[in-house]
N, CA, C and O atoms as a DFTB+ gen file, in Angstrom:
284 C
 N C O
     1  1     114.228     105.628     111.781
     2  2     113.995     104.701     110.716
     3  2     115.121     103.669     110.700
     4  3     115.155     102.831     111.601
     5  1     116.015     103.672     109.766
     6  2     116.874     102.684     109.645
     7  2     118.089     102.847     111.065
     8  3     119.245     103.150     110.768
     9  1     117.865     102.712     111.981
    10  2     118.660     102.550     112.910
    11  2     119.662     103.760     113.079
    12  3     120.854     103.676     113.373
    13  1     118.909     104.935     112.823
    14  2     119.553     106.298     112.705
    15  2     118.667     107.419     113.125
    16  3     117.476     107.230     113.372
    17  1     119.309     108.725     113.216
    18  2     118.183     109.479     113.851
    19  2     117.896     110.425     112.410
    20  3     118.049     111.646     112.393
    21  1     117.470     109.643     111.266
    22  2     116.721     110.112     110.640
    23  2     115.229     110.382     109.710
    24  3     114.896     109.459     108.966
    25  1     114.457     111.476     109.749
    26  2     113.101     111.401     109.710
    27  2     112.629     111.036     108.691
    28  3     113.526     110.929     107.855
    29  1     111.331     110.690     108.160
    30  2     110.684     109.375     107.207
    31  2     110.758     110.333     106.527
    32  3     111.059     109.733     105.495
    33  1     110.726     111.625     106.158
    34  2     110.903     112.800     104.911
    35  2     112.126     112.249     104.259
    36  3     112.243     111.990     103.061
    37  1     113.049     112.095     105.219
    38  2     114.443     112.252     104.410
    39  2     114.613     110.712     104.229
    40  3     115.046     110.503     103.095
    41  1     114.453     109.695     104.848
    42  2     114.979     108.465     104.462
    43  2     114.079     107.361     103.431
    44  3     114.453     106.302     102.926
    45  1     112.329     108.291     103.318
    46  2     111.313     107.527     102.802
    47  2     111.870     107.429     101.352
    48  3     111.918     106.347     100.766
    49  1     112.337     108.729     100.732
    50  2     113.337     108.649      99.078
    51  2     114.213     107.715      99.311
    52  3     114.266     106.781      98.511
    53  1     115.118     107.739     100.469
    54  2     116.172     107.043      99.917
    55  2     115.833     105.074      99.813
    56  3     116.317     104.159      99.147
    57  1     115.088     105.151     100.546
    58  2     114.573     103.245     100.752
    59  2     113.941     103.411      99.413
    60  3     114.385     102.586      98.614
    61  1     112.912     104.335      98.837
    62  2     112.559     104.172      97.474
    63  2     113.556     104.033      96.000
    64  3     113.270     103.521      94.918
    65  1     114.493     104.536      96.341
    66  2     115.690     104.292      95.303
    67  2     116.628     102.347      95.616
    68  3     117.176     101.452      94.972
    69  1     116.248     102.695      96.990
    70  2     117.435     101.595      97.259
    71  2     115.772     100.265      96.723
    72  3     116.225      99.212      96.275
    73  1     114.645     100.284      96.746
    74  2     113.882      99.237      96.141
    75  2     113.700      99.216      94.802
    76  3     113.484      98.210      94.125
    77  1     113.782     100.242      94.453
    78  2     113.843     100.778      93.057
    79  2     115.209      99.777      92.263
    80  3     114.986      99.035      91.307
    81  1     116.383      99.929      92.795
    82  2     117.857      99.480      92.852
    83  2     117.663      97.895      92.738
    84  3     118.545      97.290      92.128
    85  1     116.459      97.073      93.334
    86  2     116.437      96.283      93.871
    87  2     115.716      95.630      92.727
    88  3     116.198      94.639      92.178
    89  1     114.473      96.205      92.322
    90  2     113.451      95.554      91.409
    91  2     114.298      95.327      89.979
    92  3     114.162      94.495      89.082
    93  1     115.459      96.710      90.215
    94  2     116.595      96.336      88.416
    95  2     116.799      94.719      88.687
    96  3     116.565      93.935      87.768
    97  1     117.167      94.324      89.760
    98  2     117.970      93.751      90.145
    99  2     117.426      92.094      89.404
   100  3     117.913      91.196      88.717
   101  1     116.264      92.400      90.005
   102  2     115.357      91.399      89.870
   103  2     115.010      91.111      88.447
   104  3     115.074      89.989      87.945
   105  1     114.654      92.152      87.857
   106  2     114.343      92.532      86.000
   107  2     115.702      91.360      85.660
   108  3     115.538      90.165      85.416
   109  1     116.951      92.043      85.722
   110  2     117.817      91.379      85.272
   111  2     118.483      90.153      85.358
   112  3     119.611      89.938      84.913
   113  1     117.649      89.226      86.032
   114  2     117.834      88.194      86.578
   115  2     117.613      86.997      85.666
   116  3     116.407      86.753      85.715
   117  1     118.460      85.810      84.545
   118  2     118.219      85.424      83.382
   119  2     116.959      84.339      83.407
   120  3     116.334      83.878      84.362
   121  1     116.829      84.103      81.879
   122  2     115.339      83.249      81.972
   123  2     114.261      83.377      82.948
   124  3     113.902      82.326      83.479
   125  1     113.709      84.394      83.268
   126  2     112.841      85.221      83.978
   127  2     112.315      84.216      85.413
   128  3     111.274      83.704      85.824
   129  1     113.728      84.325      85.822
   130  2     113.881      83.416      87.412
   131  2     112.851      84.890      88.293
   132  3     111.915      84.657      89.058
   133  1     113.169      85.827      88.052
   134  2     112.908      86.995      89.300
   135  2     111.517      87.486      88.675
   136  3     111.048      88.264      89.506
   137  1     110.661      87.380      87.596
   138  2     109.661      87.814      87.400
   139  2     108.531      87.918      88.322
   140  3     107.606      88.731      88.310
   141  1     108.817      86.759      89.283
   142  2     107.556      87.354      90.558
   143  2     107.685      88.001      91.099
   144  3     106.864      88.884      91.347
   145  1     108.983      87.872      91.643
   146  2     109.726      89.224      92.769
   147  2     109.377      90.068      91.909
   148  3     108.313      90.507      92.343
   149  1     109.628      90.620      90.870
   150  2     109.766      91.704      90.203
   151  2     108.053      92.168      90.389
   152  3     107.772      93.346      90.611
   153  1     107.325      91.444      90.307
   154  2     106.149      92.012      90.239
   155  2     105.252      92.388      91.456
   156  3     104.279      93.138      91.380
   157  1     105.834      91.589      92.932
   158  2     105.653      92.375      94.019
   159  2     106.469      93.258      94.456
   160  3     106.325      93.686      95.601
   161  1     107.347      93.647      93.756
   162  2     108.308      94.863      94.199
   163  2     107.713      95.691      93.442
   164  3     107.783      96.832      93.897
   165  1     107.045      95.596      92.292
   166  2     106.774      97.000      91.765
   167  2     105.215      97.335      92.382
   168  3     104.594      98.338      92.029
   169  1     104.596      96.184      93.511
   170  2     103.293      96.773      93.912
   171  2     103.983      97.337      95.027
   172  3     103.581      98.491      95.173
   173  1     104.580      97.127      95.618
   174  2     105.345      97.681      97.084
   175  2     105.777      99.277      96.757
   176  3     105.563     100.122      97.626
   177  1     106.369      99.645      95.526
   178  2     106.630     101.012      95.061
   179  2     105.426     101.444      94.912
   180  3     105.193     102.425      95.619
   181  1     104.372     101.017      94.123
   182  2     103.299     101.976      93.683
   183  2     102.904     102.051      94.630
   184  3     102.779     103.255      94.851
   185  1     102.326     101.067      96.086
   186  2     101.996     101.815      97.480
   187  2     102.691     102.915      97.640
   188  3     102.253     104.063      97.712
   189  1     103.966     102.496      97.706
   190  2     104.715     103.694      98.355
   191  2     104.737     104.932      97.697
   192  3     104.677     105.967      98.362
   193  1     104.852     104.968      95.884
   194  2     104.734     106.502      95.392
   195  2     103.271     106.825      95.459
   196  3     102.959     107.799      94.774
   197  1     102.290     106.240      96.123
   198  2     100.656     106.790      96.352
   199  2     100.800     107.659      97.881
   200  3     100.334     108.739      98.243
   201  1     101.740     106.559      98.623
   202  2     101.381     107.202      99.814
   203  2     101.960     108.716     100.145
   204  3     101.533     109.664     100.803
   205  1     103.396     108.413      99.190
   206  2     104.296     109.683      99.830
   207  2     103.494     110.831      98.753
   208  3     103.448     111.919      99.327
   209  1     102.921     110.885      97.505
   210  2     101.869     111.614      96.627
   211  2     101.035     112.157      97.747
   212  3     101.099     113.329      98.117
   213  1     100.374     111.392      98.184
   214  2      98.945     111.832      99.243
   215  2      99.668     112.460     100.489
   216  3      99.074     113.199     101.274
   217  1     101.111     112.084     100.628
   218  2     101.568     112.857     101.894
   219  2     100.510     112.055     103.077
   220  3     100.188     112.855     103.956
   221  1     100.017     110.904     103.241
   222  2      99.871     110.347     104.421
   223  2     100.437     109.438     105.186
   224  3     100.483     108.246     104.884
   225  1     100.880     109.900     106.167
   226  2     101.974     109.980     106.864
   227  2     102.089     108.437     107.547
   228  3     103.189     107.912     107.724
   229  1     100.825     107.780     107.907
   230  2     100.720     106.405     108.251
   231  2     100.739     105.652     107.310
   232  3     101.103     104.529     107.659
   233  1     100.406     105.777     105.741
   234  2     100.862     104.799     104.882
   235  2     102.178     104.837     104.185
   236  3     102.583     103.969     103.412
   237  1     102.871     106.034     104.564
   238  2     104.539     106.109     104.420
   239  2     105.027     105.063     105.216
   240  3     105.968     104.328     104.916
   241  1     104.425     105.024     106.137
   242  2     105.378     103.993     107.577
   243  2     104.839     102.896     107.189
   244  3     105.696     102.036     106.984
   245  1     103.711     102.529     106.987
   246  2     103.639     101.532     106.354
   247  2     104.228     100.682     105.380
   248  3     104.563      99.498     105.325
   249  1     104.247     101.813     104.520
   250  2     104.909     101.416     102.614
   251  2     106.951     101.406     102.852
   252  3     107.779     100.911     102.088
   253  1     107.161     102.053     104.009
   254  2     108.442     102.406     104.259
   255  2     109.002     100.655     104.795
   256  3     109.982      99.993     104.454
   257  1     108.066     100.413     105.585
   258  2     108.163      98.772     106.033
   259  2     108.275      97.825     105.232
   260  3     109.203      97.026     105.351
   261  1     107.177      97.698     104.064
   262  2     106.873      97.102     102.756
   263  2     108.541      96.699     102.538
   264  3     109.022      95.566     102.567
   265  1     109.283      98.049     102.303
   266  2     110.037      98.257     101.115
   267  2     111.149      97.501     102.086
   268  3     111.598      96.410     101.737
   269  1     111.656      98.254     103.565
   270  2     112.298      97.703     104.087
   271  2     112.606      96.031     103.915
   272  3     113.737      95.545     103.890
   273  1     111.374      95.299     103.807
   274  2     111.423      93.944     104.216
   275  2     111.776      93.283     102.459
   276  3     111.910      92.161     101.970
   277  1     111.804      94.226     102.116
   278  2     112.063      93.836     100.211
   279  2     113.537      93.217     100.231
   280  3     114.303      93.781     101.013
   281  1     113.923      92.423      99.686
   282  2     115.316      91.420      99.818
   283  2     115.758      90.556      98.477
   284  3     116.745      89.822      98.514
């Protein structure tokens, strides 16, 4: 995954915290400059807490990408 030898079990939580980290980021951003971001970051999570829920394993890598490319 992230340029490490570790598996989408263990790193799929941690990219979900670090977008999670990301969407505060955005919330808190004054006179609601980040409200769009904010609102495709929180569809990028709900993919992602559906996919890792259903445990399917190709829309983790998918949703894992999503989140990756989140900035």
């Amino acid at each position: 995954m992230a340029g490490n030898a570790m598996t989408l079990g263990e790193d799929f939580p941690k990219m979900q915290a670090r977008t999670r980290e990301l969407l505060a980021t955005y919330k808190a951003l004054p006179g609601g400059v980040g409200v769009f971001g904010a609102m495709m970051i929180e569809g990028v999570l709900q993919r992602a807490d559906r996919a890792a829920v259903s445990g399917d394993v190709v829309a983790m890598i998918r949703s894992y990408r999503e989140m990756e490319d989140c900035k």
